[in-house]
Residue frames as a rotation matrix with the C-alpha (Angstrom) as fourth column:
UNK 1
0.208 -0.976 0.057 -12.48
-0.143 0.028 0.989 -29.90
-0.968 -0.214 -0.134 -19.80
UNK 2
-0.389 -0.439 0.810 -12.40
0.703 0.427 0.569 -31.21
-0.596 0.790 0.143 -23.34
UNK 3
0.701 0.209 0.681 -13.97
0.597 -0.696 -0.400 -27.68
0.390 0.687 -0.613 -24.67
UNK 4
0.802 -0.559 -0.210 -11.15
-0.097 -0.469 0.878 -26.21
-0.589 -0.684 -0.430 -22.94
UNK 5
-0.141 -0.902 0.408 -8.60
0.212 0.375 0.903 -28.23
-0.967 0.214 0.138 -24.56
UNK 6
0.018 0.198 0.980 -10.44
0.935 0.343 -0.087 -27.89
-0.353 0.918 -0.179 -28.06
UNK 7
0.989 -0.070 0.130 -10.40
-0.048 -0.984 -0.170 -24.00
0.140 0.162 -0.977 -27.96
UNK 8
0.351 -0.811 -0.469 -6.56
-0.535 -0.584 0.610 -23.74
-0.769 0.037 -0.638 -26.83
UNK 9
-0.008 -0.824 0.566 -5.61
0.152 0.558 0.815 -26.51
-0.988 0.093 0.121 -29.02
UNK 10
0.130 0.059 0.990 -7.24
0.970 -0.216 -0.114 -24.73
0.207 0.975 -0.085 -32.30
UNK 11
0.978 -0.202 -0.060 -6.21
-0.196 -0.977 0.084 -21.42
-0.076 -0.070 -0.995 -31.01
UNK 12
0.393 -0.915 0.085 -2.91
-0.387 -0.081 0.918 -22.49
-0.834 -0.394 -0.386 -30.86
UNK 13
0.090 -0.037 0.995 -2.88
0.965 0.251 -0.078 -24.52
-0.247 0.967 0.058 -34.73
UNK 14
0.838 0.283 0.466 -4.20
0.505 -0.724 -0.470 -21.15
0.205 0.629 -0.750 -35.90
UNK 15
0.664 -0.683 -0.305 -1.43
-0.519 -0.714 0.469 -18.88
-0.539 -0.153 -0.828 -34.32
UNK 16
0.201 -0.844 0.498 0.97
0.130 0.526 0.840 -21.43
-0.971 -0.104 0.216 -35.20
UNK 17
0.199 -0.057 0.978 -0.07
0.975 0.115 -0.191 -21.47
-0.101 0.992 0.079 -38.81
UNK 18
0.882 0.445 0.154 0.10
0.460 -0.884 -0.084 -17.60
0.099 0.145 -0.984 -38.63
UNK 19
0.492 -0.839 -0.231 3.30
-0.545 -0.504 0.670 -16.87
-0.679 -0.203 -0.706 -37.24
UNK 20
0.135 -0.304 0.943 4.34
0.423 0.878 0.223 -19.60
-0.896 0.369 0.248 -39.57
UNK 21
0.610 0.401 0.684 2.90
0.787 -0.205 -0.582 -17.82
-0.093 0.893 -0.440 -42.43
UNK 22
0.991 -0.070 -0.114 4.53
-0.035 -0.958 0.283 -14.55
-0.129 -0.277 -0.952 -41.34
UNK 23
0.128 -0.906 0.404 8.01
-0.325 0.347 0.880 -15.88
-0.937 -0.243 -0.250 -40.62
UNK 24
-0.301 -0.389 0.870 8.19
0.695 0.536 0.480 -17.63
-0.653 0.749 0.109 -44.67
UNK 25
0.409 0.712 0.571 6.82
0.885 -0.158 -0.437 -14.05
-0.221 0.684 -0.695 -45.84
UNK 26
0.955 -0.270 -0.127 9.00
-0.227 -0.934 0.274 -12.02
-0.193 -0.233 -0.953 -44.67
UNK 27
0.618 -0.539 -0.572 11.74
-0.040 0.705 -0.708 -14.36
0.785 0.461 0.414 -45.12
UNK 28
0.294 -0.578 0.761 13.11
-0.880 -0.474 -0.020 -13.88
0.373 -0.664 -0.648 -42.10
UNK 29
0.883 0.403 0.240 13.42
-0.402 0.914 -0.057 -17.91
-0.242 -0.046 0.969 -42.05
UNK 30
0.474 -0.880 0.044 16.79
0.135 0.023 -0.991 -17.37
0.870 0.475 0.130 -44.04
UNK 31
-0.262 -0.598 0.758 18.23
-0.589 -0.523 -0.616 -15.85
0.765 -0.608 -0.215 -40.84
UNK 32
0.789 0.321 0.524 16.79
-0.604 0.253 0.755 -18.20
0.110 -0.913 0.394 -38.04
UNK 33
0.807 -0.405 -0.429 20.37
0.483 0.871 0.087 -20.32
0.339 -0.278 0.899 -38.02
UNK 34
-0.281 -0.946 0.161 22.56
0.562 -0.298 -0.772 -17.69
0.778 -0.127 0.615 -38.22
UNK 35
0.087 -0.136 0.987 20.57
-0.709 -0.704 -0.034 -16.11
0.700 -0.697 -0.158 -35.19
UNK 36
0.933 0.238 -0.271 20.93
-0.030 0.800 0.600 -19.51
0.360 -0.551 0.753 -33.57
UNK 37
0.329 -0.905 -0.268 24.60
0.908 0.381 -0.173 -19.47
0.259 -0.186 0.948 -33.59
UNK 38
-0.676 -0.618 0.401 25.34
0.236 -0.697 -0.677 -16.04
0.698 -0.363 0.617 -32.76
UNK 39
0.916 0.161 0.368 23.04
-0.298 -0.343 0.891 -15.99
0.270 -0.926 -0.266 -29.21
UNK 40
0.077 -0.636 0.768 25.39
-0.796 -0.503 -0.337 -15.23
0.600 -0.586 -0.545 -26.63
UNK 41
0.073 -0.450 0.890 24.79
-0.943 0.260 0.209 -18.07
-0.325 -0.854 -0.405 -24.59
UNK 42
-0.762 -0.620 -0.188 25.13
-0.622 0.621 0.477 -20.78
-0.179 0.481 -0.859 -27.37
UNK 43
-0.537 0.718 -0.444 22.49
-0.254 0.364 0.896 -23.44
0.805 0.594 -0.013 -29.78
UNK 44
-0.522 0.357 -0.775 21.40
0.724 0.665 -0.181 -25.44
0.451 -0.656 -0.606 -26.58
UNK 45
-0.738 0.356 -0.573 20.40
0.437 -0.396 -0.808 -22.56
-0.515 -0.846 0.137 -24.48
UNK 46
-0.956 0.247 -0.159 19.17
-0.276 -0.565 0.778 -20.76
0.102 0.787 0.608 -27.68
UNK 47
-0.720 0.487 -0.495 16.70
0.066 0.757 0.650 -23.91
0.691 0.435 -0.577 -28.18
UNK 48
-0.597 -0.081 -0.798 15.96
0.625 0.576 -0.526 -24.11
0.502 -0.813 -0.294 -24.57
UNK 49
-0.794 0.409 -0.449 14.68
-0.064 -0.792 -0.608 -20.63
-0.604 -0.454 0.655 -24.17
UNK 50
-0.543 0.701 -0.463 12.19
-0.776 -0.206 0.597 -21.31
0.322 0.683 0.655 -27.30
UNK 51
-0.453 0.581 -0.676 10.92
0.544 0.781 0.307 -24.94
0.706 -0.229 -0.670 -25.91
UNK 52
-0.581 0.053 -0.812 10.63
0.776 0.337 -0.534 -23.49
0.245 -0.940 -0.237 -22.65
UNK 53
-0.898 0.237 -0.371 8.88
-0.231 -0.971 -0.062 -20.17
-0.375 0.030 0.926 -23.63
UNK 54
-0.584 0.643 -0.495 6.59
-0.399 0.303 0.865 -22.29
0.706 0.703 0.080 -25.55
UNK 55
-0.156 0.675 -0.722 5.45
0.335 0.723 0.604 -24.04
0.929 -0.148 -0.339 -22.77
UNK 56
-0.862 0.050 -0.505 5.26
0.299 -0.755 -0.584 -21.35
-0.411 -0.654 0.635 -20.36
UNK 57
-0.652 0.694 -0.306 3.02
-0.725 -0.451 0.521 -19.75
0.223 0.561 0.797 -23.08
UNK 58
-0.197 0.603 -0.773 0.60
-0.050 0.781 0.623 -23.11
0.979 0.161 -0.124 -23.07
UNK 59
-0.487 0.489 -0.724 0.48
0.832 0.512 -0.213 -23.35
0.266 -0.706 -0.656 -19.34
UNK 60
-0.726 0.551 -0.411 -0.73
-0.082 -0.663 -0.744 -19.78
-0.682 -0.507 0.527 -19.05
UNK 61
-0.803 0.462 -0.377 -3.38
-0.474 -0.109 0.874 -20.65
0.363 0.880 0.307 -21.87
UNK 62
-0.421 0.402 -0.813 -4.64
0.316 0.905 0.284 -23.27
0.850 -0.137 -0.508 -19.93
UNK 63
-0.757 0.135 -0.639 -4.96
0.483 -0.543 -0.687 -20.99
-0.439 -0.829 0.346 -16.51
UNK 64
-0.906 0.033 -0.422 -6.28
-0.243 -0.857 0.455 -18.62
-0.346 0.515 0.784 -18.39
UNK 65
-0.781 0.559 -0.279 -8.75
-0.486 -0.261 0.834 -20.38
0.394 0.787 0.475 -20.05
UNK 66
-0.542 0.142 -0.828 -9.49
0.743 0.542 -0.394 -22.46
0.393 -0.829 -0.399 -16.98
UNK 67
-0.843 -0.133 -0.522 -10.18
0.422 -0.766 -0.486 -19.27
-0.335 -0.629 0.701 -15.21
UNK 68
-0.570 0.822 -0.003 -12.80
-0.658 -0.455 0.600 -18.29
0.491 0.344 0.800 -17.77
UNK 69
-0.344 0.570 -0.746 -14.58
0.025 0.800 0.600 -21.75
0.939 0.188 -0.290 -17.64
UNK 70
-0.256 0.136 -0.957 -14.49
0.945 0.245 -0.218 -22.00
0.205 -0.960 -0.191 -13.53
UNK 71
-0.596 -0.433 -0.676 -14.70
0.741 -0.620 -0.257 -18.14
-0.308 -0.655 0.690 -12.75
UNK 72
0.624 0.456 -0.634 -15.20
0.118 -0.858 -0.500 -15.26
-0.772 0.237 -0.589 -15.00
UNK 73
0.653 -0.253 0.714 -13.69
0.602 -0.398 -0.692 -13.68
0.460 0.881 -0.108 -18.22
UNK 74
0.731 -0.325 0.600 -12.91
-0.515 -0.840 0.173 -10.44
0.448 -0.435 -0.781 -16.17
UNK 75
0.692 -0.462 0.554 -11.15
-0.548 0.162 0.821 -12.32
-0.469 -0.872 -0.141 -13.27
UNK 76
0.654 -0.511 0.558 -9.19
0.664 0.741 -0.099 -14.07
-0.363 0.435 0.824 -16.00
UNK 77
0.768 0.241 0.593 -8.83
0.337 -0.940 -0.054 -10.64
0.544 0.242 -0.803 -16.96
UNK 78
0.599 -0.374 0.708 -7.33
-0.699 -0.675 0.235 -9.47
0.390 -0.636 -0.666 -13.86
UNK 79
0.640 -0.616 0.460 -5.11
0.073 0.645 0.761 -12.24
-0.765 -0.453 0.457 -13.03
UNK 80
0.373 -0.626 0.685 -3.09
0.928 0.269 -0.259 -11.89
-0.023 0.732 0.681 -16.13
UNK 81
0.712 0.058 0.699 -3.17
0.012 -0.997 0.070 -7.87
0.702 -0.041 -0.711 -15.51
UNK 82
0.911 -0.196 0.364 -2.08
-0.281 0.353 0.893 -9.06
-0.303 -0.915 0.266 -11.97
UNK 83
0.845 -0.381 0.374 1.14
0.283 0.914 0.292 -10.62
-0.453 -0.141 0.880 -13.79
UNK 84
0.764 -0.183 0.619 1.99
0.454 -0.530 -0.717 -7.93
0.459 0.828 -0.322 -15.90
UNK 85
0.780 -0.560 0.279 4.26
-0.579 -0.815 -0.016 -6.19
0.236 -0.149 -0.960 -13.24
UNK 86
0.569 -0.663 0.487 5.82
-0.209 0.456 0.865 -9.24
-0.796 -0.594 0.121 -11.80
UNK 87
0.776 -0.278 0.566 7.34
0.617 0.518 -0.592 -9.77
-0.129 0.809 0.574 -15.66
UNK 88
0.516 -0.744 0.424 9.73
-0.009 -0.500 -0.866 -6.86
0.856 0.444 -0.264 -15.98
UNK 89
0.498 -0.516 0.696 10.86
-0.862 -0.380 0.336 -7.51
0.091 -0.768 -0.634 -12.67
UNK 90
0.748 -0.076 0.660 11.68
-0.055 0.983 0.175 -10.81
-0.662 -0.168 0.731 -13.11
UNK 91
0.791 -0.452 0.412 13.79
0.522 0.148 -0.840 -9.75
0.319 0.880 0.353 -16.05
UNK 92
0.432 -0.688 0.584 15.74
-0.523 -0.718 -0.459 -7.14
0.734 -0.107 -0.670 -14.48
UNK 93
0.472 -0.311 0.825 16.64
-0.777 0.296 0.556 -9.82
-0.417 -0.903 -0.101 -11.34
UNK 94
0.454 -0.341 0.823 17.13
0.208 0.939 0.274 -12.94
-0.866 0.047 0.497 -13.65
UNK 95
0.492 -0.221 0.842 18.22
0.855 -0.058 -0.515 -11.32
0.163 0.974 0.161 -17.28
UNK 96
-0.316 -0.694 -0.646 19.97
0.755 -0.597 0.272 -8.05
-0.575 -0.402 0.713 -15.75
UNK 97
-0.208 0.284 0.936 17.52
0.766 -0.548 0.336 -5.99
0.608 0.787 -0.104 -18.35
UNK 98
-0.969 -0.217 0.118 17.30
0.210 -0.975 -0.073 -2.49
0.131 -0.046 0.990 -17.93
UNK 99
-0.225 0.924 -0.309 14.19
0.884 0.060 -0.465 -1.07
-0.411 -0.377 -0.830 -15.80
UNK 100
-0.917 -0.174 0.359 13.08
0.316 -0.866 0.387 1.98
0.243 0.469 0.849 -18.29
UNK 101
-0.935 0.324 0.144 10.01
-0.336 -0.680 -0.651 4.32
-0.113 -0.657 0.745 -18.00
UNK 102
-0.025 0.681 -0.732 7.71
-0.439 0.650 0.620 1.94
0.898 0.337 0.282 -20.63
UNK 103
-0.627 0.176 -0.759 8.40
0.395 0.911 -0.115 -0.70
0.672 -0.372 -0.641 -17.96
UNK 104
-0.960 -0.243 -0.138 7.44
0.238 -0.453 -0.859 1.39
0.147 -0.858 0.493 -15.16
UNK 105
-0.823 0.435 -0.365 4.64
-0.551 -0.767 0.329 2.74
-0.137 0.472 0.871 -16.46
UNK 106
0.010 0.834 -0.552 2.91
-0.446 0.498 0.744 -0.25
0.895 0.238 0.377 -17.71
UNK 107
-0.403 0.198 -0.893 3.95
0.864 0.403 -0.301 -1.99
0.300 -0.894 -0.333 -13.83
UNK 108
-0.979 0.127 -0.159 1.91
0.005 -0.767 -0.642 1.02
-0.204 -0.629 0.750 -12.77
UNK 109
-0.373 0.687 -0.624 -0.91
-0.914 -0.157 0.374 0.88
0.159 0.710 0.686 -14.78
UNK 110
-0.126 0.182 -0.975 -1.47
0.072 0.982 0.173 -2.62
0.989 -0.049 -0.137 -14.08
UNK 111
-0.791 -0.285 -0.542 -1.42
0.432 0.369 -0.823 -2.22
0.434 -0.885 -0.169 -10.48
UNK 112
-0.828 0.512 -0.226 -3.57
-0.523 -0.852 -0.015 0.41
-0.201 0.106 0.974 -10.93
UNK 113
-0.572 0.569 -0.591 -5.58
-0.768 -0.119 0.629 -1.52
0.288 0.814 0.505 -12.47
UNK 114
-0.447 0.103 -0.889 -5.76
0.532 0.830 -0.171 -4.55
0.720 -0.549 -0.425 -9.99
UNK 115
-0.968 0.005 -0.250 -6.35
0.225 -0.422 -0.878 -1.90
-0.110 -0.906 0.408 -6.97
UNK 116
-0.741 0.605 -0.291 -9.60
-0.654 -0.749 0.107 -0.89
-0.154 0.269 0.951 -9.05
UNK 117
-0.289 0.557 -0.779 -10.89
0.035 0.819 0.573 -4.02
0.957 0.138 -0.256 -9.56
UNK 118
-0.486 -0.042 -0.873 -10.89
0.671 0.623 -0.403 -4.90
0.560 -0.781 -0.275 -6.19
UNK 119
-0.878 0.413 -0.242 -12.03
-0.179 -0.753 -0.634 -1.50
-0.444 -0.513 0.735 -4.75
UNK 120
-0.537 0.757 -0.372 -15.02
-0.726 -0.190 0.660 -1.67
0.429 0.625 0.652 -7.39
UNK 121
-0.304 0.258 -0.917 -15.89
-0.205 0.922 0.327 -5.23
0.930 0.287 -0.227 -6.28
UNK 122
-0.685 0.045 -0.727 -16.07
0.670 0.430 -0.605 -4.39
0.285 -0.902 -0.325 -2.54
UNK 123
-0.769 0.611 -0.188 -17.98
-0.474 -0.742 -0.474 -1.57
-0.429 -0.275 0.860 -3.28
UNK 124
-0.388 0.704 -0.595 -20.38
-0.730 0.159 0.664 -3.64
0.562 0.692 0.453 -5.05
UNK 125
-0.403 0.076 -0.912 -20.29
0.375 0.923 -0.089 -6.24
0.835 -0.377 -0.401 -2.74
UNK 126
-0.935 0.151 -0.320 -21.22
0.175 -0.589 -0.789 -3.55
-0.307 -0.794 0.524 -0.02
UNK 127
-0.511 0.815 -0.275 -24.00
-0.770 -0.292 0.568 -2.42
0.382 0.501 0.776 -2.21
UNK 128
-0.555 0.070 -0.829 -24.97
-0.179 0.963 0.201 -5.92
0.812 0.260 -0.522 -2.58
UNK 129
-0.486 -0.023 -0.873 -25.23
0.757 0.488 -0.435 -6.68
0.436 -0.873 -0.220 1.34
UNK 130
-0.751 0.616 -0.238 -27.08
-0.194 -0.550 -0.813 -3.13
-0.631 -0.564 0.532 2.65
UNK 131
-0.512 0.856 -0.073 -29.75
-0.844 -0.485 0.231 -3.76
0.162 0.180 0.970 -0.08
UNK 132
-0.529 -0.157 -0.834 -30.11
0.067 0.972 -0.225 -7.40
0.846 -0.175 -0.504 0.81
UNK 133
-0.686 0.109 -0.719 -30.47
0.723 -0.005 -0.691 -6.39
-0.079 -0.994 -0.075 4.50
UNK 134
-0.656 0.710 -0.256 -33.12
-0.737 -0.675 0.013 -3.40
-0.164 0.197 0.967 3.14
UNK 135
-0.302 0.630 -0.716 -35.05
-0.452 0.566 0.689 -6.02
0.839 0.532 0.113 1.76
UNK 136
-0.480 -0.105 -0.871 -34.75
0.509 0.775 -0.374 -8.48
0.715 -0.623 -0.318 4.77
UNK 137
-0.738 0.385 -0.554 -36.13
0.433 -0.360 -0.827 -5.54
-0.518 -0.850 0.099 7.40
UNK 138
-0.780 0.494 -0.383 -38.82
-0.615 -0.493 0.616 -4.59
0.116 0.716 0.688 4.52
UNK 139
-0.156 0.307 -0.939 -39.82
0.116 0.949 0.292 -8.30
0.981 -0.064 -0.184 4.59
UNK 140
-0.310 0.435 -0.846 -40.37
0.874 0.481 -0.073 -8.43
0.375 -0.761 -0.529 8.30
UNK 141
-0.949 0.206 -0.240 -41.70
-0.042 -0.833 -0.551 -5.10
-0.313 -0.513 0.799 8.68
UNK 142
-0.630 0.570 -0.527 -44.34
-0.613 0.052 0.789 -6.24
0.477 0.820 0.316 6.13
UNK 143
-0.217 0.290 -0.932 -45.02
0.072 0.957 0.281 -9.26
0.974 -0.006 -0.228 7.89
UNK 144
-0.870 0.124 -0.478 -45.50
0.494 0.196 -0.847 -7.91
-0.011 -0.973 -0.232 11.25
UNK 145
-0.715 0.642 -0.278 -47.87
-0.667 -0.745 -0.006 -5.29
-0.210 0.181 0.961 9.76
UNK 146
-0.656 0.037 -0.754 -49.57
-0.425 0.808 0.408 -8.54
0.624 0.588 -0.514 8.99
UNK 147
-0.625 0.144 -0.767 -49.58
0.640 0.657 -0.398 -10.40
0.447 -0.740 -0.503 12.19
UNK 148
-0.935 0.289 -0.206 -51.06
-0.003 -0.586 -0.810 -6.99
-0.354 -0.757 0.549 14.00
UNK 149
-0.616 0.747 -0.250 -53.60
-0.739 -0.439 0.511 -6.66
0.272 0.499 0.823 11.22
């Protein structure tokens, strides 16, 4: 658990210091009040969507990197793949955004891409179990060839 935390919590310094870095090079820092005051749904909500985006972002780090530690890479992989369509739909039900062909596309691809896992893995898992059971009637064919001898 505490190499967990010690990987998101210097992955997260580093980005931080990066986008940081980015944001006072470009200057785009001048502009970050006047886009505060001219969101649409006023400073508070403004704020609110960055706190709460932030910690959205941190609890899927933690899954995520959970997932490696307990699981696999891949399957960390494919759960986040796995999440990719449910995101533009959520926008288009809770933010009224516009479903275009990008969106479509990548929620296709992604599903795609879940359906393959999973097909691969049961074929492997099939593999897995007839050569298992080859072995297992190898083994006692051996051993009776034994018992007769």
């Amino acid at each position: 658990m505490r190499a967990m935390m010690d990987l998101i919590i210097y992955q997260s310094i580093i980005a931080t210091c990066l986008a940081l870095a980015g944001l006072f090079a470009s200057g785009d820092w001048k502009v970050l009040k006047k886009e505060m005051e001219e969101y649409e749904l006023g400073k508070v909500s403004y704020l609110m969507t960055l706190i709460w985006l932030a910690a959205g972002w941190d609890v899927f780090n933690i899954g995520a990197v959970g997932l490696i530690f307990d699981v696999s890479s891949l399957f960390s992989n494919v759960i986040s793949t796995l999440g990719l369509p449910i995101v533009p739909v959520l926008a288009v039900v809770f933010f009224h955004d516009k479903m275009d062909g990008v969106k479509v596309v990548a929620m296709l691809l992604a599903i795609w891409g879940f359906v393959s896992f999973m097909y691969q893995h049961y074929r492997d898992d099939s593999n897995f179990k007839a050569e298992r059971e080859n072995a297992t009637q190898v083994s006692q064919a051996s051993t009776s060839e034994e018992v007769q001898k």
